[in-house]
PyMOL CGO cylinders between C-alpha atoms (Angstrom):
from pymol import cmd
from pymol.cgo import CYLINDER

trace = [
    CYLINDER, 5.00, -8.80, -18.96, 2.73, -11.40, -18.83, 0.3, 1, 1, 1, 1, 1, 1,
    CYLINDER, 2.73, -11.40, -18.83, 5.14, -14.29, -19.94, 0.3, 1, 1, 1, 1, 1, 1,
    CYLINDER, 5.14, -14.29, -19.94, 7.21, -13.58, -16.75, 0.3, 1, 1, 1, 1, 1, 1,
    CYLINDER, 7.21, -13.58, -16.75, 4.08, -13.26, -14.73, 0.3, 1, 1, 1, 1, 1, 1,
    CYLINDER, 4.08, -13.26, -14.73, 5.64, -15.72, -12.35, 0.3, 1, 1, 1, 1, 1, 1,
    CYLINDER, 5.64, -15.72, -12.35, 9.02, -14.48, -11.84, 0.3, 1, 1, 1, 1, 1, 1,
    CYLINDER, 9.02, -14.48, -11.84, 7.75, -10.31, -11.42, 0.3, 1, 1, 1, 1, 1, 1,
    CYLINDER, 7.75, -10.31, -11.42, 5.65, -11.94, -8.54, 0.3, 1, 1, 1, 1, 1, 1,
    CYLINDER, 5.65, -11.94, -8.54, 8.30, -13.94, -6.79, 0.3, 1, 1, 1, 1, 1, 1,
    CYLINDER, 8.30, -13.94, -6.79, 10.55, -10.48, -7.47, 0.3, 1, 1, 1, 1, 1, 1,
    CYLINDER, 10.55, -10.48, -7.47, 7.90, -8.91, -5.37, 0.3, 1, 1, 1, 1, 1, 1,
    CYLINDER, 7.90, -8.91, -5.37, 7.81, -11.73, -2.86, 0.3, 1, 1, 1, 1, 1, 1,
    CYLINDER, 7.81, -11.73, -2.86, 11.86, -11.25, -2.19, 0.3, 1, 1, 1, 1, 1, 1,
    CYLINDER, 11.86, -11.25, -2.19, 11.42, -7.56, -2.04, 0.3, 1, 1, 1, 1, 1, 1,
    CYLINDER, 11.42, -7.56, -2.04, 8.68, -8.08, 0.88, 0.3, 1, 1, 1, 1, 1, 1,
    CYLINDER, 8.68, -8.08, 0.88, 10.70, -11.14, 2.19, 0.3, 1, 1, 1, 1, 1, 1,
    CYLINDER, 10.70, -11.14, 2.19, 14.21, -9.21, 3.07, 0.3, 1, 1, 1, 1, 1, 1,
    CYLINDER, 14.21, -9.21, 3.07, 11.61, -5.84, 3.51, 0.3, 1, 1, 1, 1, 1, 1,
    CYLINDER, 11.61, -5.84, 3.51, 12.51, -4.02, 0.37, 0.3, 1, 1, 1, 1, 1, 1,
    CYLINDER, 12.51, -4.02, 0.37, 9.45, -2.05, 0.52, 0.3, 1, 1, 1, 1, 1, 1,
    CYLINDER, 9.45, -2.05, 0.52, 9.62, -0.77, 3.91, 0.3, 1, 1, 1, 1, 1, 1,
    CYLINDER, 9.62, -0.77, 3.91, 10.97, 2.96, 5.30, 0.3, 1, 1, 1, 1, 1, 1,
    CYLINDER, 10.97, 2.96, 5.30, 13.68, 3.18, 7.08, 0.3, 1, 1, 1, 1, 1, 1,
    CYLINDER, 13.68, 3.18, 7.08, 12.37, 2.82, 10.85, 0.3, 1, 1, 1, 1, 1, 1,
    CYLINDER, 12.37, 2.82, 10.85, 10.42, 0.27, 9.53, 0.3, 1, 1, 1, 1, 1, 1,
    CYLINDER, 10.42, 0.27, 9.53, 13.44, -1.75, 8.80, 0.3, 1, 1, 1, 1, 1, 1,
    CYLINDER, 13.44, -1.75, 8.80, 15.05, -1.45, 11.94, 0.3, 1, 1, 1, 1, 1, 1,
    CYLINDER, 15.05, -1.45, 11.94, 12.99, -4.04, 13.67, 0.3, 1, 1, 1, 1, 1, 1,
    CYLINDER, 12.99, -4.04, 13.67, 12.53, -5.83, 10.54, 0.3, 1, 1, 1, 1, 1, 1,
    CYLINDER, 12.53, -5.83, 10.54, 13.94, -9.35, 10.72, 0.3, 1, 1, 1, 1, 1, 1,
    CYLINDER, 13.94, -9.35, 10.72, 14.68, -10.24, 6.56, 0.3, 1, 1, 1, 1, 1, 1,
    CYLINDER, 14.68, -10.24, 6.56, 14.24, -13.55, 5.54, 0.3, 1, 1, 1, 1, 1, 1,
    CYLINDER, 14.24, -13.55, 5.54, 16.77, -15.75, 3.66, 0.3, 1, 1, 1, 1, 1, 1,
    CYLINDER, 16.77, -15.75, 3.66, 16.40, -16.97, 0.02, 0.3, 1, 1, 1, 1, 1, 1,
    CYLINDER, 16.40, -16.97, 0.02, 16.08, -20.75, 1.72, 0.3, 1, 1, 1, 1, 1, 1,
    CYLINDER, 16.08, -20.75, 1.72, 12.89, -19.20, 3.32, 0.3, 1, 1, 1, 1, 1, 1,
    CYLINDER, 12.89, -19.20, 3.32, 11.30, -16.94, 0.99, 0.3, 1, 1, 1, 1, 1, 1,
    CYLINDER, 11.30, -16.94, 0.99, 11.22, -19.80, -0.89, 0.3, 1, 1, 1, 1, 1, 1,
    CYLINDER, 11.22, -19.80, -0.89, 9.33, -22.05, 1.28, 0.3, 1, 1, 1, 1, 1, 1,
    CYLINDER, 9.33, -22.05, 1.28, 7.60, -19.29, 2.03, 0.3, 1, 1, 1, 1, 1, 1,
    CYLINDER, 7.60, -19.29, 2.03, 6.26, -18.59, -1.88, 0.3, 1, 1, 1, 1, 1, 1,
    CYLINDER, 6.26, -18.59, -1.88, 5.10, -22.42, -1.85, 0.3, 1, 1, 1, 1, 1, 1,
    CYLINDER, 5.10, -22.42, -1.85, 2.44, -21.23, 0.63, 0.3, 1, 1, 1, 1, 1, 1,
    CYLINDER, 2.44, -21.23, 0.63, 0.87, -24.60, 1.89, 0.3, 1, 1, 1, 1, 1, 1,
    CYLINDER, 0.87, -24.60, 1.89, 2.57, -26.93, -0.99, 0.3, 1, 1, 1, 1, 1, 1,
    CYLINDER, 2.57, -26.93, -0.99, -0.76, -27.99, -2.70, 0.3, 1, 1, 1, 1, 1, 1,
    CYLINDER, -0.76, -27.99, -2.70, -0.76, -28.76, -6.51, 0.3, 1, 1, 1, 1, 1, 1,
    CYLINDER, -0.76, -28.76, -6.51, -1.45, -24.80, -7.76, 0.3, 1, 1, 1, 1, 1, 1,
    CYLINDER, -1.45, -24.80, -7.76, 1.57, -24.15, -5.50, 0.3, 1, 1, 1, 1, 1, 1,
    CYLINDER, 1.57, -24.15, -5.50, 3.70, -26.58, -7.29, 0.3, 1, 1, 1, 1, 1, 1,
    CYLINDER, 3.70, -26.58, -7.29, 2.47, -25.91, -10.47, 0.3, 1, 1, 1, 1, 1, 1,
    CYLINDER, 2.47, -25.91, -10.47, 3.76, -21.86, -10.39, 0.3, 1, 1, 1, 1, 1, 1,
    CYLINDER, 3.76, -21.86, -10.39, 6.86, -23.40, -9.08, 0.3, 1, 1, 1, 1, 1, 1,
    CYLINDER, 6.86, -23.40, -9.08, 7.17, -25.62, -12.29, 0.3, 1, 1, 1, 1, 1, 1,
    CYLINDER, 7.17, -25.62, -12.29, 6.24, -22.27, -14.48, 0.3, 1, 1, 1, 1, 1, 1,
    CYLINDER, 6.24, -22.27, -14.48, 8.86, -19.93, -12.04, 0.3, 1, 1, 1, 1, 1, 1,
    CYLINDER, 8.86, -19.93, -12.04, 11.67, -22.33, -13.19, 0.3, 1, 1, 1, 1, 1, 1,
    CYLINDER, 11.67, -22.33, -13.19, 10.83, -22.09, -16.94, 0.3, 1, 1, 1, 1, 1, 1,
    CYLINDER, 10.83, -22.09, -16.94, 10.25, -18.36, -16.28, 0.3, 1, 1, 1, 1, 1, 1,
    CYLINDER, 10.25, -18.36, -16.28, 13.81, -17.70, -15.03, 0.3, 1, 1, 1, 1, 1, 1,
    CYLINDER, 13.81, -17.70, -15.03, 15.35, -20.43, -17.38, 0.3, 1, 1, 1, 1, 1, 1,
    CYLINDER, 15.35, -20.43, -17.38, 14.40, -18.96, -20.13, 0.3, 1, 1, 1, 1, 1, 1,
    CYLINDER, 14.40, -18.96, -20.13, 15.16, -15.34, -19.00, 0.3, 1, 1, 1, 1, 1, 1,
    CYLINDER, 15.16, -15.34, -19.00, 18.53, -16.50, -18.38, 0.3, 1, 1, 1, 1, 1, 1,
    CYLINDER, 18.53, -16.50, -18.38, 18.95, -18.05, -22.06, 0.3, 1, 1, 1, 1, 1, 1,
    CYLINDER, 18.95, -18.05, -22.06, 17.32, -15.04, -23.52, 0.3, 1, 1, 1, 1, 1, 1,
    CYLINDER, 17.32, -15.04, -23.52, 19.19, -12.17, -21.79, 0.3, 1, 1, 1, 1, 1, 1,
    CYLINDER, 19.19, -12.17, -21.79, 22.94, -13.26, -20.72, 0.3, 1, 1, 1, 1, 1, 1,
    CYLINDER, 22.94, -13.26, -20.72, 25.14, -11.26, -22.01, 0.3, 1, 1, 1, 1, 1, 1,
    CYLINDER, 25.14, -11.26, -22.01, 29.04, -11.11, -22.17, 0.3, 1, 1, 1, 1, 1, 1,
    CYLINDER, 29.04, -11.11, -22.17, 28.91, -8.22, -19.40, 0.3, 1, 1, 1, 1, 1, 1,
    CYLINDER, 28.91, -8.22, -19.40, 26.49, -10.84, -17.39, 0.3, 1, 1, 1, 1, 1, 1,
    CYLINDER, 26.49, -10.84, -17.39, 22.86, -11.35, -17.02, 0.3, 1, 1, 1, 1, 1, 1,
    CYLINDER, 22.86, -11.35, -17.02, 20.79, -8.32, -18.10, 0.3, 1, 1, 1, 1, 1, 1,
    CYLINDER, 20.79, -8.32, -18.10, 18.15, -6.10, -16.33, 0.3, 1, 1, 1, 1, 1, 1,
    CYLINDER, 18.15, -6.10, -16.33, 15.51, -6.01, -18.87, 0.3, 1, 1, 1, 1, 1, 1,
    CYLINDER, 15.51, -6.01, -18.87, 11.88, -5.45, -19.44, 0.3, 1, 1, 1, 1, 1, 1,
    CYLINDER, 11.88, -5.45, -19.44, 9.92, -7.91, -18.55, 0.3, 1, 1, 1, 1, 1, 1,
    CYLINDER, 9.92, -7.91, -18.55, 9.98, -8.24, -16.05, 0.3, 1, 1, 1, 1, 1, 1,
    CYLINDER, 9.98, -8.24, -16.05, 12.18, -6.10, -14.24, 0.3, 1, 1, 1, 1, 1, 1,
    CYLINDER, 12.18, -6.10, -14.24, 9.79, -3.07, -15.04, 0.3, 1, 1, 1, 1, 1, 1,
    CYLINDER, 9.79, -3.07, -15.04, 11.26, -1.36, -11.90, 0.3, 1, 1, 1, 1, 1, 1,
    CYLINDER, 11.26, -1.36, -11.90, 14.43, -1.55, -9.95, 0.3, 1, 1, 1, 1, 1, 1,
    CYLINDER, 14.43, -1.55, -9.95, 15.44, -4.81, -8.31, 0.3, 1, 1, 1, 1, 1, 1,
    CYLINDER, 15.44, -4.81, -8.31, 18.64, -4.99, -8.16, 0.3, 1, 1, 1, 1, 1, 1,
    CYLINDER, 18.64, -4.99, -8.16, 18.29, -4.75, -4.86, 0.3, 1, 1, 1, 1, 1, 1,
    CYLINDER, 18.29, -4.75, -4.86, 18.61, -8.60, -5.38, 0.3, 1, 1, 1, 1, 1, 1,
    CYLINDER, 18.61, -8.60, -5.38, 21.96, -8.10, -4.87, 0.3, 1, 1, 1, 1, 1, 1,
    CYLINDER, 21.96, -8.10, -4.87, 22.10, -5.95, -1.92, 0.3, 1, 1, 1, 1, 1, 1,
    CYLINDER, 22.10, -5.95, -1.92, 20.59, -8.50, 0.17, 0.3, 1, 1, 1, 1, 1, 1,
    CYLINDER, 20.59, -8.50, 0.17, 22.55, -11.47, -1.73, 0.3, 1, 1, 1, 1, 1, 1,
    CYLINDER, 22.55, -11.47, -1.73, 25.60, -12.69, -2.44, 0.3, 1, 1, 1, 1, 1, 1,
    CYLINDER, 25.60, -12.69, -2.44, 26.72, -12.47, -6.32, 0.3, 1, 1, 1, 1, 1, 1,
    CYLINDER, 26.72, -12.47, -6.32, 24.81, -10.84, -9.09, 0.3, 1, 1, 1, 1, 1, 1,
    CYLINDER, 24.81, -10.84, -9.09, 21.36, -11.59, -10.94, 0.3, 1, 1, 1, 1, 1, 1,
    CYLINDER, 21.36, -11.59, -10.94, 22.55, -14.59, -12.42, 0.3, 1, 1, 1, 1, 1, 1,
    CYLINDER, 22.55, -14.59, -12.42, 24.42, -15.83, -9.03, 0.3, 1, 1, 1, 1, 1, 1,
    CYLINDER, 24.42, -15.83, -9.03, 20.98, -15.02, -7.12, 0.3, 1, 1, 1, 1, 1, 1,
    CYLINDER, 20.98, -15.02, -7.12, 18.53, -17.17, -9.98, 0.3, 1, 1, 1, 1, 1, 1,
    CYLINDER, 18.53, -17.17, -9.98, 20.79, -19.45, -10.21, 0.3, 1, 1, 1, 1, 1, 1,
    CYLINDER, 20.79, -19.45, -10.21, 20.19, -19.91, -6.72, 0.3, 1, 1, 1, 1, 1, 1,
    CYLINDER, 20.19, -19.91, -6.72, 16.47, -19.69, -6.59, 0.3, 1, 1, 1, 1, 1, 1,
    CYLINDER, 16.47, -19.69, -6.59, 16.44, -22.57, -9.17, 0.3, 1, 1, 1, 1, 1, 1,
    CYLINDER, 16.44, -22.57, -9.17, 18.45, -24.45, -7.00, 0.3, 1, 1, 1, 1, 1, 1,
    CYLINDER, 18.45, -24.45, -7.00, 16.06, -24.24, -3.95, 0.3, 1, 1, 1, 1, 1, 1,
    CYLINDER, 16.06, -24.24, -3.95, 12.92, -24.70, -6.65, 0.3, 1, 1, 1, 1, 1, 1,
    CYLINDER, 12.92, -24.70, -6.65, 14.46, -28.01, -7.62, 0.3, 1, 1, 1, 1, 1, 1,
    CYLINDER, 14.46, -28.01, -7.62, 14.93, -28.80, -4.24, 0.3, 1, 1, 1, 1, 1, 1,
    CYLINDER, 14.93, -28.80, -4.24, 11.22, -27.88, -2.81, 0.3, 1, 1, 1, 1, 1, 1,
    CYLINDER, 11.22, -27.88, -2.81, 9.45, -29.30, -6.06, 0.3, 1, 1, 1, 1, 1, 1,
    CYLINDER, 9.45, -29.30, -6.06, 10.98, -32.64, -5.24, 0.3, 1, 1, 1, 1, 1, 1,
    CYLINDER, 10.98, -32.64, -5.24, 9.96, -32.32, -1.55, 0.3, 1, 1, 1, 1, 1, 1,
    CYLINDER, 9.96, -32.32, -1.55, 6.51, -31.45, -2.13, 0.3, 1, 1, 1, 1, 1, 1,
    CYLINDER, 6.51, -31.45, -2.13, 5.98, -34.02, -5.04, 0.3, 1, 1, 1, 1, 1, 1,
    CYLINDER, 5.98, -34.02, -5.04, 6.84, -36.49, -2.73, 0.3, 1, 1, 1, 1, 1, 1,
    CYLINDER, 6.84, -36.49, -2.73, 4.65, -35.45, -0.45, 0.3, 1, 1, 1, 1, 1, 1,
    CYLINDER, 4.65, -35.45, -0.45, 1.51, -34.46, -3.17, 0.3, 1, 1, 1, 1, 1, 1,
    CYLINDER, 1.51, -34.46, -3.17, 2.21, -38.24, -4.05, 0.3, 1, 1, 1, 1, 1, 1,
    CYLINDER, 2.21, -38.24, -4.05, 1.92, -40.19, -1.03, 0.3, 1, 1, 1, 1, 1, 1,
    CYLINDER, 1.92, -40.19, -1.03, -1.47, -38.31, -0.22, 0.3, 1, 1, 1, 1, 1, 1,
]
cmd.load_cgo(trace, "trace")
């Protein structure tokens, strides 16, 4: 598991961020987040260890793309989807490729934000 440390974590972070993990009166007065904010919301307060896990989540979910696309679509597999989370795709549109695809999207788009910032400090 350990060399997609990053990406089981920000799995978690989704789950908690569109409230995955909660029972079901719980989620009736849950308001989810969207991918735009769980996003933000993984950076915490944007300082260098923040951006640094970014850099790593991207490599993480490159290269678990690369390694497990198949013909039938990107694959499930262990690491580091030791449990379900396909719930991914309950909460957004497309499938796990569609929704990392995204996330790497809005990575590229923080990272660049928060450099700029880290930078002028």
């Amino acid at each position: 598991m350990s060399s997609y440390m990053h990406l089981h974590s920000f799995m978690y972070e989704v789950g908690e961020g569109v409230g995955e993990f909660l029972l079901a009166e719980e989620k009736a007065a849950f308001q989810p987040l969207n991918l735009p904010e769980i996003v933000r919301k993984s950076f915490g307060k944007g300082g260098i260890v923040e951006l640094v896990h970014a850099v790593i989540l991207k490599r993480q979910i490159r290269s678990y793309i690369r390694r497990y696309m198949t013909d039938d679509g990107l694959a499930y597999v262990y690491p580091p989807f030791g449990q379900e989370t396909s719930f991914a795709e309950d909460y957004f549109e497309g499938d796990l490729y569609d929704f990392l695809s995204s996330v790497l999207v809005l990575l590229d788009a923080e990272i660049k934000v928060r450099r700029g910032r880290l930078l002028r400090l």
